[in-house]
GUMAR-69944 format. One record per residue (C-alpha): residue in one letter; residue number from 1; x, y negated, z. Coordinates in steps of 0.02 Angstrom, whole numbers. Layout:
REM residues N
+---+-----+--------+--------+--------+
| r |   k |     px |     py |     pz |
+---+-----+--------+--------+--------+
| A | NUM |      X |      Y |      Z |
...
+---+-----+--------+--------+--------+
//
This chain:
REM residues 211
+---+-----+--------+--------+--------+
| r |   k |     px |     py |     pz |
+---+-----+--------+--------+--------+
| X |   1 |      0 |      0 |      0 |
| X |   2 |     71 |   -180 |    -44 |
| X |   3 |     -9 |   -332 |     52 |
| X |   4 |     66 |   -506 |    -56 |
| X |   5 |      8 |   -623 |     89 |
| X |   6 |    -20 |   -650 |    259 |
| X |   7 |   -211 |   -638 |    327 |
| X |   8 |   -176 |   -746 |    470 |
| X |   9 |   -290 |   -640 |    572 |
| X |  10 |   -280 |   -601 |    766 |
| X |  11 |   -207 |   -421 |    732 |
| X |  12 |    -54 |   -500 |    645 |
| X |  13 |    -44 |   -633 |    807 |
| X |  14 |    -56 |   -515 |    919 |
| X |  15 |     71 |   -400 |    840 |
| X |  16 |    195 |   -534 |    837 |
| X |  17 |    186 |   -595 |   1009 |
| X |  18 |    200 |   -409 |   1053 |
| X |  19 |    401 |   -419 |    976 |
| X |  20 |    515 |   -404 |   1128 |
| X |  21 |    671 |   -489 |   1044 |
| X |  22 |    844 |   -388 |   1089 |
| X |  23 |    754 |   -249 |   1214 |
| X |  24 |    857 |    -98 |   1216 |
| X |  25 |    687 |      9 |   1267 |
| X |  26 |    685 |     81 |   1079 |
| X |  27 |    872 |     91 |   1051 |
| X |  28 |    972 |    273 |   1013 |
| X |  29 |   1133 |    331 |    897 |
| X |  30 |   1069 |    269 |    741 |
| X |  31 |   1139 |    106 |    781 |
| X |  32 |   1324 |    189 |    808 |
| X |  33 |   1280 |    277 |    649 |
| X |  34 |   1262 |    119 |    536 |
| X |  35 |   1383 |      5 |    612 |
| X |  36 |   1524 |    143 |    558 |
| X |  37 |   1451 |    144 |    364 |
| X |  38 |   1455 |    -29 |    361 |
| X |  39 |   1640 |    -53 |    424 |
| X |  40 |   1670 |     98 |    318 |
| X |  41 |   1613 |     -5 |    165 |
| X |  42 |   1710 |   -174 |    200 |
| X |  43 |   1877 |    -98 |    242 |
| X |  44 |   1865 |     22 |     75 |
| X |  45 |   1848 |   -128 |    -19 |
| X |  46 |   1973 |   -218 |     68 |
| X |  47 |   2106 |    -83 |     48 |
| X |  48 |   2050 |   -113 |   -150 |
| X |  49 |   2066 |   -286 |   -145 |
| X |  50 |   1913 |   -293 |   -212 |
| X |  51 |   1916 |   -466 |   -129 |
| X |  52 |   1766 |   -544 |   -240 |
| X |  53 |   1666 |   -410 |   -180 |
| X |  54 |   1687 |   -457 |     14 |
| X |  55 |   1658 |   -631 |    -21 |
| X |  56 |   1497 |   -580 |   -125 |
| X |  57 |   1452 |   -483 |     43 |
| X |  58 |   1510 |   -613 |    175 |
| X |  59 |   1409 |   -762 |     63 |
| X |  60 |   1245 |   -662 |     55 |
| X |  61 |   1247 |   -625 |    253 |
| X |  62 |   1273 |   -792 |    326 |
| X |  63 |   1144 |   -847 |    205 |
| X |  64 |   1035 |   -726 |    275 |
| X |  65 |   1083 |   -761 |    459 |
| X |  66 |   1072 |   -947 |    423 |
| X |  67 |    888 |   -921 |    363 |
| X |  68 |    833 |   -779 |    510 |
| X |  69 |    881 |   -935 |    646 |
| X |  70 |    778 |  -1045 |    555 |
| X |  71 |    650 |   -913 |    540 |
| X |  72 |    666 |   -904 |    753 |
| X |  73 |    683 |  -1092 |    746 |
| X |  74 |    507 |  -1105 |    670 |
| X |  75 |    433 |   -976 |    760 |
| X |  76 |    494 |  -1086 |    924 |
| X |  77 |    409 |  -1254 |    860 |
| X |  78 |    254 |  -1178 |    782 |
| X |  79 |    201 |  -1041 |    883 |
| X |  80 |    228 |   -916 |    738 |
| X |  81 |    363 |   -849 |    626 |
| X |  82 |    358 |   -846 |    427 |
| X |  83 |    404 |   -672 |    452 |
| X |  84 |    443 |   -528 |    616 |
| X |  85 |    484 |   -358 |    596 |
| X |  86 |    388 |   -247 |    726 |
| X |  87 |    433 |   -164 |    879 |
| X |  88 |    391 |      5 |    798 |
| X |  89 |    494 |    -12 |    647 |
| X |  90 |    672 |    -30 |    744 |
| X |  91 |    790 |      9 |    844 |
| X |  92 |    852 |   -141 |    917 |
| X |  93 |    790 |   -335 |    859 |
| X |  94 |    924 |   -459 |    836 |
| X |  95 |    801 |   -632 |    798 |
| X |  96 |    610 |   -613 |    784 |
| X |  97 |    632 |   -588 |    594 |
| X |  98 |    763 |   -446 |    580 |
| X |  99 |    807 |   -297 |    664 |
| X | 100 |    980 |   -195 |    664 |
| X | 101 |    931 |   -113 |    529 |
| X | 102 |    894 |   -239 |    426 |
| X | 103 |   1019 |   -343 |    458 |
| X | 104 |   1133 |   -205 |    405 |
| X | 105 |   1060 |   -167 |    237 |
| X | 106 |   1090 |   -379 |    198 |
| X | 107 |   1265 |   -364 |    248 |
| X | 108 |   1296 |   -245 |    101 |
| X | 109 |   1169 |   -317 |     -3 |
| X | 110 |   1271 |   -444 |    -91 |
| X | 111 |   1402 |   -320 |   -133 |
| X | 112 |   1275 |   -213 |   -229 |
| X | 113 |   1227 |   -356 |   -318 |
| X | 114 |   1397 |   -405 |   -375 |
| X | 115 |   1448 |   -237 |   -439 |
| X | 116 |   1287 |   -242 |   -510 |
| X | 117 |   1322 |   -369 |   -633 |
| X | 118 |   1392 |   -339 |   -795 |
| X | 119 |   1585 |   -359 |   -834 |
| X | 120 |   1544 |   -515 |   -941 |
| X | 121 |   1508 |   -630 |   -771 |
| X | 122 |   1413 |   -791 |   -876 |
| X | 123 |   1306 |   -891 |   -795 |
| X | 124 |   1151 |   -825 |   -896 |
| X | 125 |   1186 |   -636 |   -824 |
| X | 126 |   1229 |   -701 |   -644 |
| X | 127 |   1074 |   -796 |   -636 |
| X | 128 |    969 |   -667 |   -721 |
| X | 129 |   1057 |   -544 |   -599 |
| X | 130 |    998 |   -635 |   -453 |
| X | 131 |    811 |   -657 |   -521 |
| X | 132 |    804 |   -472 |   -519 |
| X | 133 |    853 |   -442 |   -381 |
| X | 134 |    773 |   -574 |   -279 |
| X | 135 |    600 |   -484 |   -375 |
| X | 136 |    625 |   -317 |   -315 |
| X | 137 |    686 |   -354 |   -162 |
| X | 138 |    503 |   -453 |   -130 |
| X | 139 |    400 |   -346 |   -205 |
| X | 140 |    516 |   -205 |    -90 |
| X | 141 |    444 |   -324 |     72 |
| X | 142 |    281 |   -303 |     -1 |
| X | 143 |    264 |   -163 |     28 |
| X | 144 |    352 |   -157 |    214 |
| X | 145 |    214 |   -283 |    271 |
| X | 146 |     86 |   -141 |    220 |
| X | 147 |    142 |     -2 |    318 |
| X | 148 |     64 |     84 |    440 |
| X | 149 |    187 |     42 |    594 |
| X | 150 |    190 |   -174 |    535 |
| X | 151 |    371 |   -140 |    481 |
| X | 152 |    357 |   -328 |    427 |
| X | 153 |    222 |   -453 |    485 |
| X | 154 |    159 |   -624 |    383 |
| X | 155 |     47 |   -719 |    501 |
| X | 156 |     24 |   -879 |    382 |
| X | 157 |    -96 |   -873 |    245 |
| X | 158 |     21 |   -983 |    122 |
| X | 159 |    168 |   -832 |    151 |
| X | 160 |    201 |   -708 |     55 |
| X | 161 |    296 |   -610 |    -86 |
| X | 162 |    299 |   -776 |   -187 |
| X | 163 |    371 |   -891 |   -101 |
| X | 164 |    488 |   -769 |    -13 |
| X | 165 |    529 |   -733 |   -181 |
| X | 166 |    562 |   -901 |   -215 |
| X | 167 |    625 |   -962 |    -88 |
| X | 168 |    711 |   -826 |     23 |
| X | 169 |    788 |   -708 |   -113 |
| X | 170 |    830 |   -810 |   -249 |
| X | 171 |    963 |   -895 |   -146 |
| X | 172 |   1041 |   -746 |    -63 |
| X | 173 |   1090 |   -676 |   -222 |
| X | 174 |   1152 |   -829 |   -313 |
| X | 175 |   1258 |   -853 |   -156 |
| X | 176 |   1318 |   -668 |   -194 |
| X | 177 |   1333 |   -686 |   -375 |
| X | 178 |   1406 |   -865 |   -405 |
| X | 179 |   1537 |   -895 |   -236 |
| X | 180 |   1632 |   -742 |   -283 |
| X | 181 |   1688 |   -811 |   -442 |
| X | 182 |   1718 |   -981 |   -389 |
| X | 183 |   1891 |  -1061 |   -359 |
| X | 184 |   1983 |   -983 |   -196 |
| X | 185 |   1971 |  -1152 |   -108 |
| X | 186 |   1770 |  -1191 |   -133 |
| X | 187 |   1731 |  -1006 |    -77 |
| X | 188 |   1837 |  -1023 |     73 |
| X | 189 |   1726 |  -1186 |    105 |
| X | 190 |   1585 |  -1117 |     74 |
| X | 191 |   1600 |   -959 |    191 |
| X | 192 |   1692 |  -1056 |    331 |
| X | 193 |   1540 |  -1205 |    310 |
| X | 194 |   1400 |  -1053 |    312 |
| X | 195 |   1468 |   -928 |    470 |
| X | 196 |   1538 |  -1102 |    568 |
| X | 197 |   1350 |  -1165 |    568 |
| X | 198 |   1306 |   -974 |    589 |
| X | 199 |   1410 |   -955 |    747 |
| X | 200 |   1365 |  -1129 |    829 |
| X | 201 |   1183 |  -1095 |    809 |
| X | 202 |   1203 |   -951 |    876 |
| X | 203 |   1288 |   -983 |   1038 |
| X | 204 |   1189 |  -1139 |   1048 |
| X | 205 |   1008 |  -1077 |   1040 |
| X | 206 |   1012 |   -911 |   1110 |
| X | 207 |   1055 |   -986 |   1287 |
| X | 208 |    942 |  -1108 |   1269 |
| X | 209 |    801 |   -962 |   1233 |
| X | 210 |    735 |  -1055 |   1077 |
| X | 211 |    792 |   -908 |    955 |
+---+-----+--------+--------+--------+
//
Protein backbone atom coordinates (compact mmCIF):
# COMPACT_ATOMS: atom_id res chain seq x y z
CA UNK A 1 0.00 0.00 0.00
CA UNK A 2 1.42 3.61 -0.88
CA UNK A 3 -0.18 6.63 1.03
CA UNK A 4 1.31 10.11 -1.12
CA UNK A 5 0.16 12.45 1.78
CA UNK A 6 -0.41 13.01 5.17
CA UNK A 7 -4.23 12.75 6.54
CA UNK A 8 -3.52 14.93 9.40
CA UNK A 9 -5.79 12.81 11.44
CA UNK A 10 -5.61 12.02 15.32
CA UNK A 11 -4.14 8.43 14.64
CA UNK A 12 -1.07 10.01 12.89
CA UNK A 13 -0.88 12.66 16.14
CA UNK A 14 -1.11 10.30 18.38
CA UNK A 15 1.42 7.99 16.79
CA UNK A 16 3.90 10.69 16.74
CA UNK A 17 3.73 11.90 20.18
CA UNK A 18 4.01 8.18 21.06
CA UNK A 19 8.01 8.37 19.52
CA UNK A 20 10.30 8.08 22.56
CA UNK A 21 13.41 9.78 20.87
CA UNK A 22 16.87 7.76 21.79
CA UNK A 23 15.09 4.98 24.29
CA UNK A 24 17.14 1.96 24.32
CA UNK A 25 13.73 -0.17 25.34
CA UNK A 26 13.70 -1.61 21.59
CA UNK A 27 17.44 -1.82 21.03
CA UNK A 28 19.44 -5.46 20.27
CA UNK A 29 22.66 -6.62 17.93
CA UNK A 30 21.37 -5.39 14.81
CA UNK A 31 22.79 -2.13 15.62
CA UNK A 32 26.47 -3.79 16.16
CA UNK A 33 25.59 -5.54 12.98
CA UNK A 34 25.24 -2.38 10.73
CA UNK A 35 27.65 -0.11 12.24
CA UNK A 36 30.48 -2.87 11.16
CA UNK A 37 29.02 -2.88 7.27
CA UNK A 38 29.10 0.58 7.23
CA UNK A 39 32.79 1.07 8.49
CA UNK A 40 33.39 -1.97 6.37
CA UNK A 41 32.25 0.10 3.30
CA UNK A 42 34.20 3.48 4.00
CA UNK A 43 37.54 1.96 4.84
CA UNK A 44 37.30 -0.44 1.50
CA UNK A 45 36.96 2.56 -0.39
CA UNK A 46 39.45 4.35 1.36
CA UNK A 47 42.12 1.65 0.96
CA UNK A 48 41.00 2.25 -3.00
CA UNK A 49 41.33 5.72 -2.89
CA UNK A 50 38.26 5.86 -4.24
CA UNK A 51 38.32 9.31 -2.57
CA UNK A 52 35.33 10.88 -4.79
CA UNK A 53 33.31 8.21 -3.60
CA UNK A 54 33.75 9.14 0.27
CA UNK A 55 33.16 12.63 -0.41
CA UNK A 56 29.94 11.60 -2.50
CA UNK A 57 29.03 9.67 0.87
CA UNK A 58 30.19 12.27 3.50
CA UNK A 59 28.19 15.25 1.25
CA UNK A 60 24.91 13.24 1.10
CA UNK A 61 24.93 12.50 5.07
CA UNK A 62 25.45 15.83 6.53
CA UNK A 63 22.88 16.94 4.11
CA UNK A 64 20.70 14.53 5.50
CA UNK A 65 21.67 15.22 9.18
CA UNK A 66 21.45 18.95 8.45
CA UNK A 67 17.75 18.41 7.27
CA UNK A 68 16.66 15.59 10.19
CA UNK A 69 17.61 18.70 12.93
CA UNK A 70 15.57 20.89 11.10
CA UNK A 71 13.01 18.26 10.80
CA UNK A 72 13.31 18.07 15.07
CA UNK A 73 13.67 21.85 14.93
CA UNK A 74 10.13 22.10 13.40
CA UNK A 75 8.66 19.53 15.20
CA UNK A 76 9.87 21.71 18.48
CA UNK A 77 8.19 25.09 17.19
CA UNK A 78 5.07 23.56 15.63
CA UNK A 79 4.02 20.82 17.66
CA UNK A 80 4.56 18.32 14.76
CA UNK A 81 7.27 16.98 12.52
CA UNK A 82 7.15 16.93 8.53
CA UNK A 83 8.08 13.45 9.04
CA UNK A 84 8.86 10.55 12.31
CA UNK A 85 9.69 7.16 11.92
CA UNK A 86 7.76 4.93 14.51
CA UNK A 87 8.67 3.28 17.57
CA UNK A 88 7.81 -0.11 15.97
CA UNK A 89 9.87 0.24 12.94
CA UNK A 90 13.44 0.61 14.88
CA UNK A 91 15.80 -0.17 16.88
CA UNK A 92 17.04 2.81 18.34
CA UNK A 93 15.79 6.69 17.18
CA UNK A 94 18.47 9.18 16.71
CA UNK A 95 16.01 12.64 15.97
CA UNK A 96 12.20 12.27 15.69
CA UNK A 97 12.65 11.76 11.88
CA UNK A 98 15.26 8.93 11.61
CA UNK A 99 16.14 5.94 13.27
CA UNK A 100 19.61 3.89 13.28
CA UNK A 101 18.62 2.26 10.57
CA UNK A 102 17.87 4.78 8.52
CA UNK A 103 20.37 6.86 9.16
CA UNK A 104 22.67 4.11 8.11
CA UNK A 105 21.21 3.34 4.73
CA UNK A 106 21.79 7.57 3.96
CA UNK A 107 25.30 7.29 4.95
CA UNK A 108 25.92 4.91 2.02
CA UNK A 109 23.39 6.33 -0.07
CA UNK A 110 25.41 8.89 -1.83
CA UNK A 111 28.03 6.41 -2.66
CA UNK A 112 25.49 4.26 -4.58
CA UNK A 113 24.54 7.13 -6.36
CA UNK A 114 27.93 8.10 -7.49
CA UNK A 115 28.97 4.73 -8.78
CA UNK A 116 25.74 4.84 -10.20
CA UNK A 117 26.45 7.38 -12.67
CA UNK A 118 27.85 6.78 -15.90
CA UNK A 119 31.69 7.19 -16.69
CA UNK A 120 30.89 10.31 -18.82
CA UNK A 121 30.15 12.59 -15.42
CA UNK A 122 28.25 15.81 -17.51
CA UNK A 123 26.11 17.83 -15.91
CA UNK A 124 23.03 16.50 -17.91
CA UNK A 125 23.72 12.71 -16.48
CA UNK A 126 24.58 14.01 -12.88
CA UNK A 127 21.48 15.92 -12.72
CA UNK A 128 19.38 13.33 -14.43
CA UNK A 129 21.13 10.88 -11.98
CA UNK A 130 19.96 12.70 -9.05
CA UNK A 131 16.22 13.13 -10.42
CA UNK A 132 16.09 9.44 -10.38
CA UNK A 133 17.07 8.84 -7.63
CA UNK A 134 15.46 11.48 -5.57
CA UNK A 135 12.01 9.67 -7.49
CA UNK A 136 12.51 6.35 -6.31
CA UNK A 137 13.72 7.08 -3.24
CA UNK A 138 10.05 9.07 -2.59
CA UNK A 139 8.00 6.93 -4.11
CA UNK A 140 10.33 4.09 -1.81
CA UNK A 141 8.87 6.48 1.45
CA UNK A 142 5.62 6.06 -0.02
CA UNK A 143 5.29 3.27 0.56
CA UNK A 144 7.04 3.14 4.28
CA UNK A 145 4.28 5.66 5.42
CA UNK A 146 1.72 2.82 4.40
CA UNK A 147 2.84 0.04 6.36
CA UNK A 148 1.28 -1.67 8.80
CA UNK A 149 3.73 -0.84 11.88
CA UNK A 150 3.81 3.47 10.69
CA UNK A 151 7.42 2.81 9.63
CA UNK A 152 7.14 6.57 8.55
CA UNK A 153 4.45 9.06 9.71
CA UNK A 154 3.18 12.49 7.67
CA UNK A 155 0.95 14.39 10.02
CA UNK A 156 0.47 17.58 7.64
CA UNK A 157 -1.92 17.45 4.90
CA UNK A 158 0.43 19.65 2.44
CA UNK A 159 3.36 16.65 3.02
CA UNK A 160 4.02 14.16 1.11
CA UNK A 161 5.92 12.21 -1.71
CA UNK A 162 5.98 15.52 -3.75
CA UNK A 163 7.43 17.82 -2.02
CA UNK A 164 9.76 15.37 -0.27
CA UNK A 165 10.58 14.67 -3.63
CA UNK A 166 11.24 18.03 -4.29
CA UNK A 167 12.50 19.24 -1.75
CA UNK A 168 14.22 16.52 0.46
CA UNK A 169 15.75 14.17 -2.25
CA UNK A 170 16.61 16.20 -4.99
CA UNK A 171 19.26 17.90 -2.92
CA UNK A 172 20.82 14.91 -1.25
CA UNK A 173 21.81 13.52 -4.43
CA UNK A 174 23.05 16.58 -6.26
CA UNK A 175 25.15 17.07 -3.13
CA UNK A 176 26.35 13.37 -3.88
CA UNK A 177 26.65 13.72 -7.50
CA UNK A 178 28.12 17.30 -8.11
CA UNK A 179 30.73 17.90 -4.71
CA UNK A 180 32.64 14.83 -5.65
CA UNK A 181 33.76 16.21 -8.84
CA UNK A 182 34.35 19.61 -7.77
CA UNK A 183 37.81 21.21 -7.19
CA UNK A 184 39.66 19.67 -3.91
CA UNK A 185 39.41 23.04 -2.16
CA UNK A 186 35.40 23.82 -2.66
CA UNK A 187 34.62 20.13 -1.53
CA UNK A 188 36.75 20.46 1.47
CA UNK A 189 34.52 23.72 2.10
CA UNK A 190 31.71 22.34 1.49
CA UNK A 191 32.01 19.18 3.82
CA UNK A 192 33.84 21.12 6.62
CA UNK A 193 30.81 24.10 6.19
CA UNK A 194 27.99 21.05 6.25
CA UNK A 195 29.35 18.57 9.40
CA UNK A 196 30.75 22.05 11.35
CA UNK A 197 27.01 23.30 11.36
CA UNK A 198 26.11 19.48 11.78
CA UNK A 199 28.21 19.10 14.94
CA UNK A 200 27.30 22.59 16.58
CA UNK A 201 23.65 21.89 16.19
CA UNK A 202 24.06 19.02 17.52
CA UNK A 203 25.75 19.67 20.76
CA UNK A 204 23.78 22.78 20.95
CA UNK A 205 20.15 21.54 20.80
CA UNK A 206 20.23 18.23 22.20
CA UNK A 207 21.10 19.71 25.74
CA UNK A 208 18.84 22.17 25.39
CA UNK A 209 16.03 19.23 24.67
CA UNK A 210 14.71 21.09 21.53
CA UNK A 211 15.85 18.17 19.09
Amino acid sequence: MFVFWGDGSQEAKDLVDAVIVRSTENFNWTFIFILSVIFYVYWSEIQKKNYKVVVAGLSLYGVHWLYEIGNAVIRHVFGYPLWTVSNASTTFILLIGVCWELSMMFSLAGMISFKMLPDERNFKNKLMGAISMALLFALFESFLAGTSNHSFIWVYKWWGVIPVFFTTYIPFFLASNFVPDLEPKKQKTFLITVWSLVAVALVTLIPAGII
